[in-house]
C-alpha positions, 0 to 999 in steps of 0.5 A: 109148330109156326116154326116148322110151317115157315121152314117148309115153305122156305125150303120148298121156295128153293126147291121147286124152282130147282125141279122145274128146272131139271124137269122141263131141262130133260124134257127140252133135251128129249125134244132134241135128241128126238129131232136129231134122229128124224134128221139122221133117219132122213139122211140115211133114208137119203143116201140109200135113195142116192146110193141105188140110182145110177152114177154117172159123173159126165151126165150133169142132169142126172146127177142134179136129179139125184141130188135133188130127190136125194135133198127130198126124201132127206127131208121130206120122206118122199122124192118129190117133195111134200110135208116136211119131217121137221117145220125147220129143216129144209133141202137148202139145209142138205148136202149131197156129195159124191166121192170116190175112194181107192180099191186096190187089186191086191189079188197075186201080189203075195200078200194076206189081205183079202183078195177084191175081185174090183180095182179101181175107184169105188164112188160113194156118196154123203148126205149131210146137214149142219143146222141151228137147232131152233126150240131152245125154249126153256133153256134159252131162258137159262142163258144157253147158246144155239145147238147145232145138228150137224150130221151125216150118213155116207153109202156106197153107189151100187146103181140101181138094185 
C-alpha cells in the first residue's frame, strides 16, 4: 500500500503542473481572441461611419474630421470619443486611408462581363491597426514573445446614406 501512495503522488507532481498549463494557456488564448474581435468589430464599426460620410479629397478639413471620428468609433464606439473598448488600444494605434480603384465601362465593348453602369475610380477606405497584444501574463512566464494584432477592414465610399 506505502507503494502505490508515493506513485500517486509522484505522478500527480507531473501532472498538475501540465494541467495548469494547458488549462490558464486556453484561458489566456480565450482573452486573445476575445480582444481581437472587439478590435476587428471597432474597425469595421469604423470604416462604415467613414464609408457613409461624404468624400471629398480637395477638402482637407472634412476628411481630417472623417478620419478623426473615424479613429473614434474605432476605438471607442462613439464619434466623439469616450470609454474605450479595450484600456490598451488608442486612435494613435488606427489608420485610415483613402484609396481609389478602377471601374472600367466595359458596356459595348462586345465582351461577357457584366456591364457597370459607373466608369471610373471608385474610393475606398481602409480602417487599420497593428498593436502589441499586452496581457501575455501567463504565457509570458512560459517564455513567449508579444503577439501582434494587426488587422483591418476596407469599405467602399458611398457618402452619405
Amino acid at each position: 500500500m506505502r507503494e502505490t501512495d508515493g506513485a500517486v503522488l509522484v505522478e500527480m507532481a507531473v501532472v498538475i503542473p501540465m494541467l495548469a498549463t494547458l488549462g490558464f494557456g486556453t484561458l489566456e488564448f480565450g482573452y486573445y481572441f476575445y480582444d481581437r474581435q472587439i478590435i476587428e468589430s471597432g474597425l469595421r464599426d469604423g470604416a462604415r461611419y467613414a464609408a457613409g460620410r461624404p468624400y471629398n479629397p480637395s477638402n482637407a478639413t472634412q476628411t481630417a474630421q472623417v478620419i478623426s471620428d473615424a479613429k473614434n468609433i474605432a476605438t471607442t464606439g462613439t464619434n466623439s470619443g469616450g470609454t474605450p473598448r479595450l484600456s490598451w488600444w488608442t486612435t494613435t494605434n488606427v489608420t485610415v486611408a483613402y484609396s481609389t480603384v478602377a471601374n472600367p465601362n466595359t458596356c459595348g465593348t462586345g465582351n461577357t462581363q457584366a456591364c457597370y453602369r459607373y466608369s471610373g475610380s471608385v474610393p475606398l477606405v481602409t480602417v487599420s491597426t497593428s498593436v502589441t497584444y499586452p496581457q501575455l501574463g501567463f504565457l509570458g512566464v512560459l517564455g513567449l514573445s508579444d503577439i501582434t494584432i494587426a488587422t483591418s477592414h476596407q469599405e467602399r465610399v458611398i457618402g452619405v446614406r
